[in-house]
C-alpha distance (Angstrom), angle and dihedral (degrees) to the residues before:
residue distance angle dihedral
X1 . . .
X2 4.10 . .
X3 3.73 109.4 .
X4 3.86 112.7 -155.7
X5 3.54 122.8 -164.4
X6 3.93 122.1 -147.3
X7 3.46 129.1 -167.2
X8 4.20 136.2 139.9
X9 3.87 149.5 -179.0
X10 3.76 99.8 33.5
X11 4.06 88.2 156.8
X12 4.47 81.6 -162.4
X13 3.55 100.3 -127.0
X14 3.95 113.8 -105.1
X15 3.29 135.3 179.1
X16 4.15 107.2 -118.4
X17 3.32 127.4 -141.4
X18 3.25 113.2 166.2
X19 3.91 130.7 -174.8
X20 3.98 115.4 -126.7
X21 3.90 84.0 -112.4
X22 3.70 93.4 59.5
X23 3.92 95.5 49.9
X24 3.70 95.8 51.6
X25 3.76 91.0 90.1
X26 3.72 132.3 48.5
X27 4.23 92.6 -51.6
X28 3.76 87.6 76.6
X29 4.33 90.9 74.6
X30 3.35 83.1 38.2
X31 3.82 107.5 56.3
X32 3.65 85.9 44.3
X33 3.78 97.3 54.1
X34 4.23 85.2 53.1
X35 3.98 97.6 35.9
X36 3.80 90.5 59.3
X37 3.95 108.4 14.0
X38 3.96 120.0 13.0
X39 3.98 97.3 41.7
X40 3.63 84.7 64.0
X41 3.56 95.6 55.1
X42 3.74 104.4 41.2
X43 3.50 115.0 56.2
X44 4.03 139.2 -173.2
X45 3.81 85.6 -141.7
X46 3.79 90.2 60.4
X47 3.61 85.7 50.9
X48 3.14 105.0 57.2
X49 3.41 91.0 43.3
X50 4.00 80.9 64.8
X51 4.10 97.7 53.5
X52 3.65 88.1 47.5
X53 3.78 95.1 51.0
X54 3.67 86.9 44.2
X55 3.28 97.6 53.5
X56 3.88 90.8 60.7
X57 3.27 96.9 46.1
X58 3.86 94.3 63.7
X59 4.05 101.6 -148.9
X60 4.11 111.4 175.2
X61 3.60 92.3 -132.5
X62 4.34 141.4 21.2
X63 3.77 112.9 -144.1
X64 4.37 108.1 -168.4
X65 3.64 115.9 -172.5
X66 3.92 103.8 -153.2
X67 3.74 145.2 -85.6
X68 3.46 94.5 91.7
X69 3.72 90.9 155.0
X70 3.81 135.0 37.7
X71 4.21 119.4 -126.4
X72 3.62 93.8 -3.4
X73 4.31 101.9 -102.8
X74 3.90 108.9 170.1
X75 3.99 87.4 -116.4
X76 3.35 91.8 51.4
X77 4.07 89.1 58.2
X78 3.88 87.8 44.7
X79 4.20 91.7 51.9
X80 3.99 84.2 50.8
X81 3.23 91.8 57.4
X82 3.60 97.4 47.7
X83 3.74 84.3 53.4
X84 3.82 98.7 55.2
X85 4.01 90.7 48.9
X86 3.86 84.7 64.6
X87 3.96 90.4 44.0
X88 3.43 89.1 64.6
X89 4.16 143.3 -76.7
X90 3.32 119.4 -53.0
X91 3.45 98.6 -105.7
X92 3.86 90.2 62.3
X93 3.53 98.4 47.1
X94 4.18 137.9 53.9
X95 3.83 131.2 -170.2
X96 3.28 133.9 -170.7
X97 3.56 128.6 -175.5
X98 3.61 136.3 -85.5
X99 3.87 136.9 -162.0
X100 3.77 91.9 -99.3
X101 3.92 89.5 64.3
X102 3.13 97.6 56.8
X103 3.59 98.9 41.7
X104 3.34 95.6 134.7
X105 4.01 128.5 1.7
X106 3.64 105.0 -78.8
X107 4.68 125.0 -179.9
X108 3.87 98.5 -97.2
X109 3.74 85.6 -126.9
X110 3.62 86.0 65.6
X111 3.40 105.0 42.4
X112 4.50 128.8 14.8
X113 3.41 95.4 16.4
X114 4.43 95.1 63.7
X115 3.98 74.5 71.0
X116 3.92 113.3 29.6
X117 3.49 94.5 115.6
X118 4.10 87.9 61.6
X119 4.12 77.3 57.7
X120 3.95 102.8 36.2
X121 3.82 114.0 138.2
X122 3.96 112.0 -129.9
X123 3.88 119.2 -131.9
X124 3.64 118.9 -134.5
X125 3.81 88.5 -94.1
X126 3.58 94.5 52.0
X127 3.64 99.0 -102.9
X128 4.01 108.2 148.8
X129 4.15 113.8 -122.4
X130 3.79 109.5 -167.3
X131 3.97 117.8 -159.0
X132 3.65 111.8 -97.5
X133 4.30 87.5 -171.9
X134 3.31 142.7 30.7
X135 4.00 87.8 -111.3
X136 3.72 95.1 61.8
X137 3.62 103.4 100.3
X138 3.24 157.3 145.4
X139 3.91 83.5 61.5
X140 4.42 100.4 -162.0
X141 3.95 118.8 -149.0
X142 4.10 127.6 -176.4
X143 3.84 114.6 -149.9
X144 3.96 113.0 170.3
X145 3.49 109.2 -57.9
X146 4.19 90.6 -14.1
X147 3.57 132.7 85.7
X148 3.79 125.6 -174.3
X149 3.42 129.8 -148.1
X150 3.75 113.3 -169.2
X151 4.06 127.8 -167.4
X152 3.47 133.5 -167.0
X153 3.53 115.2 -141.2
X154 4.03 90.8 164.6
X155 4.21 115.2 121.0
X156 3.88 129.4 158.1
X157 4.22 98.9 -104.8
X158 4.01 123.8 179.7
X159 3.36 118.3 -72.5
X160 3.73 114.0 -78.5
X161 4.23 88.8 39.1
X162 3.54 121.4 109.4
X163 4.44 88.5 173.4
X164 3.46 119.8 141.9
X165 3.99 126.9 -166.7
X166 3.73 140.1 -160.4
X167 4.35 105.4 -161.1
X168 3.68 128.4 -137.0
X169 4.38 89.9 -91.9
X170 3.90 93.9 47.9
X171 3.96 89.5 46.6
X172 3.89 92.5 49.4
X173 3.80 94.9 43.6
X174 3.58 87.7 52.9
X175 3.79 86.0 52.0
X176 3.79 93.8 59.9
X177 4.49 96.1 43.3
X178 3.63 84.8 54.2
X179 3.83 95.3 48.6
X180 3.63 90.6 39.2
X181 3.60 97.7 51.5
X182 3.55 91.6 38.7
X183 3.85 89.1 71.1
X184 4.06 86.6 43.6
X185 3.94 81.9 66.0
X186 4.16 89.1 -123.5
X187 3.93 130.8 162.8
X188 3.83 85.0 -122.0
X189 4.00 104.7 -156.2
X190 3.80 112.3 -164.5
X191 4.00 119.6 -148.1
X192 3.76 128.4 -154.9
X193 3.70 140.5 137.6
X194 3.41 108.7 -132.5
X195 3.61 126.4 61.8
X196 4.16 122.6 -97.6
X197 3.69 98.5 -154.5
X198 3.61 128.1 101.9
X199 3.91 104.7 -114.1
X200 3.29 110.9 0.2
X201 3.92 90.7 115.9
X202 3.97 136.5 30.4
X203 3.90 114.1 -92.2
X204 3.23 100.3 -108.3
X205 4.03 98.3 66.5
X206 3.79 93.3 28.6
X207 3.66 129.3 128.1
X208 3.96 98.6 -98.0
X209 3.76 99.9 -157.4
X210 3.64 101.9 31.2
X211 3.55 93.6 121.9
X212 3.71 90.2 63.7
X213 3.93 89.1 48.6
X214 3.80 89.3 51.5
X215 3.94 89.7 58.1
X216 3.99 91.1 49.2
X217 4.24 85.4 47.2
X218 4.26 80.0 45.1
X219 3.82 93.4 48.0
X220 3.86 105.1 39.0
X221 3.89 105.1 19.7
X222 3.88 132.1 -138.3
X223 3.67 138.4 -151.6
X224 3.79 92.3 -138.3
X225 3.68 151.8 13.4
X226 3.74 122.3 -166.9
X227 4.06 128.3 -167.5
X228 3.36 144.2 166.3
X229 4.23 133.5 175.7
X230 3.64 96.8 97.0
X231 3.54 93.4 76.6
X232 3.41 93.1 -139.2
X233 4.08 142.2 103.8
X234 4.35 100.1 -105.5
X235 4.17 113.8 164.0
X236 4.01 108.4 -176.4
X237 3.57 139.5 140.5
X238 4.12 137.1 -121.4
X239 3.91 124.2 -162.3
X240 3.86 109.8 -98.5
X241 3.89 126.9 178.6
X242 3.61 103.0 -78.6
X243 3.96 97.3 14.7
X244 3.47 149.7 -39.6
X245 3.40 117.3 -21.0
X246 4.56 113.5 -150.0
X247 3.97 115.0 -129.7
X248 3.79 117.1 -179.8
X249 3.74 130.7 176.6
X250 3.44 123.6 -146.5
X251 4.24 129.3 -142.9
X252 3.64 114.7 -117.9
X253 3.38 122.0 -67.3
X254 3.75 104.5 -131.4
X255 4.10 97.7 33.6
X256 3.39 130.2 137.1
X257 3.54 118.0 -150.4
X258 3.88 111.5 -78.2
X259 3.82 136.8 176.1
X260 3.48 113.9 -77.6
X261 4.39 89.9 3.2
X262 3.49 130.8 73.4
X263 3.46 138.6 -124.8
X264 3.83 128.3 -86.6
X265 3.75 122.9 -65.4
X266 4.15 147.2 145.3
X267 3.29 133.4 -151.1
X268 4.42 122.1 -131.4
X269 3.68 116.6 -158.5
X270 3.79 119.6 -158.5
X271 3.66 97.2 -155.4
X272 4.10 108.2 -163.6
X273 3.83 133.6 175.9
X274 3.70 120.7 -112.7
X275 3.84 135.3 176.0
X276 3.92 95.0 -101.7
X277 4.04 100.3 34.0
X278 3.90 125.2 -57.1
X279 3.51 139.7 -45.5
X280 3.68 122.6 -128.5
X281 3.62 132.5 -156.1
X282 3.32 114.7 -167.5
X283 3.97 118.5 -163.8
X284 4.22 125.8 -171.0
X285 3.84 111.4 -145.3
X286 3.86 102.4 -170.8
X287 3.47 126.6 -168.2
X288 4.60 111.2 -118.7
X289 4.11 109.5 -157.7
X290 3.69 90.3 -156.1
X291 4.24 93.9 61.7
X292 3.43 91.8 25.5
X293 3.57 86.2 -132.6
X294 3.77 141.6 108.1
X295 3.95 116.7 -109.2
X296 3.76 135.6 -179.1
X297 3.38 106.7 -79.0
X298 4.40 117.1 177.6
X299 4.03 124.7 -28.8
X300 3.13 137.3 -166.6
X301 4.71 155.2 174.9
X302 3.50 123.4 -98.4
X303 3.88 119.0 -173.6
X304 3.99 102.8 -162.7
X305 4.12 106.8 -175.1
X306 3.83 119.1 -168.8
């Protein structure tokens, strides 16, 4: 049994000071929204909270589906990374981006590439291949019985945006991993940020071509698709090649309870063989203010046939 974790948004608390320079742009909504609302509601506490709980429950790999920081401030990118290297070793864990990093454009030295070897591409001799560019995706890893392909649909968008997009090349390379792997006989897990089904968020901070990656899921097939930046729990399904294909977003993974969102959780998926496909069993670890702890919340069997 392979036993992927799944967890998203955890905008790692950090204490911003930003220069006037940096706030005349888009940032200066945004550092108000977390000076007097968000840093309220996502909390390093909570966090931690999630590392420790993750490190009892043993998973063999960590996906994170973006916004790991808040309006995009070079420290901010450095504290994230600081924050992954206790989430585990690269190796164990992959990132890919989410609208939040890329709120606004930001030197890759300053920003992406303090993680890219939590979103390195793996040749077929193992060799690790970190991103040198914002472009360089989907990034393709083999654990076990598992590969992961991982998208970015993160892009700096006018203020009041919250979009995401995938491109004609990423789509098409994604295309030929799934096809690829599909004759590899892999549970082919599929990574993005923003969410791939038709109104599930307002239009302004939807996916804008996820119509287009719904025909490549149609075409080629997955075993899973895994979201986040809705902040909220969402299980649903997409046609794939030889059957529905799951997709489930995640809440945020540092949230305190809030009106009208709930409080932090992540998903594990025991992903097992079986005669016809795979068996998946997917487990809720939810975050409980009054322990400070996260507990088993509701579980449940997936059959996924190829």
């Amino acid at each position: 049994m392979f036993i992927l974790a799944h967890l998203s948004d955890p905008h790692v608390p950090t204490r911003l000071v930003p220069g006037v320079a940096a706030l005349m742009s888009k940032r200066l909504l945004g550092y108000l929204s977390w000076r007097y609302r968000r840093s309220r509601i996502h909390r390093r506490e909570v966090l931690d909270a999630l590392e420790r709980d993750l490190d009892d429950q043993r998973p063999d790999h960590v996906a994170v589906t973006g916004d790991l920081v808040n309006i995009s401030l070079p420290a901010e990118f450095a504290n994230a990374a600081e924050w992954l290297g206790g989430l585990g070793r690269c190796e164990r864990v992959t990132v890919v981006p989410g609208n939040h990093d890329a709120y606004v454009s930001v030197p890759w030295t300053q920003s992406w590439a303090l993680w890219a070897d939590y979103m390195a591409s793996e040749t077929a001799e193992g060799d690790a291949v970190p991103p040198a560019a914002p472009t360089d995706f989907p990034l393709l890893r083999r654990r076990g019985p598992v590969a992961i392909v991982g998208l970015s649909t993160a892009l700096p968008t006018a203020p009041g945006l919250a979009s995401g997009k995938l491109g004609t090349r990423q789509l098409a390379d994604l295309a030929d991993h799934l096809r690829s792997l599909a004759r590899k006989d892999l549970f082919r897990v599929v990574l993005l940020h923003h969410p791939p089904i038709p109104g599930t968020t307002s239009r302004r901070k939807a996916l804008i071509d996820a119509a287009a990656f719904r025909e490549v899921i149609a075409e080629t097939g997955a075993e899973l698709v895994l979201y986040g930046h809705n902040h909220r729990f969402a299980e649903s399904e997409i046609p794939g090649h030889q059957g529905p294909v799951p997709v489930f977003g995640v809440p945020s993974a540092s949230a305190l309870p809030s009106p009208g969102k709930a409080a932090a959780q992540y998903h594990l998926f025991d992903i097992d063989r079986t005669g016809s496909g795979w068996t998946v069993a997917v487990r809720t670890r939810r975050f409980e203010p009054p322990s400070g702890a996260f507990h088993a919340a509701e579980s449940r069997i997936l059959e996924v046939l190829r």
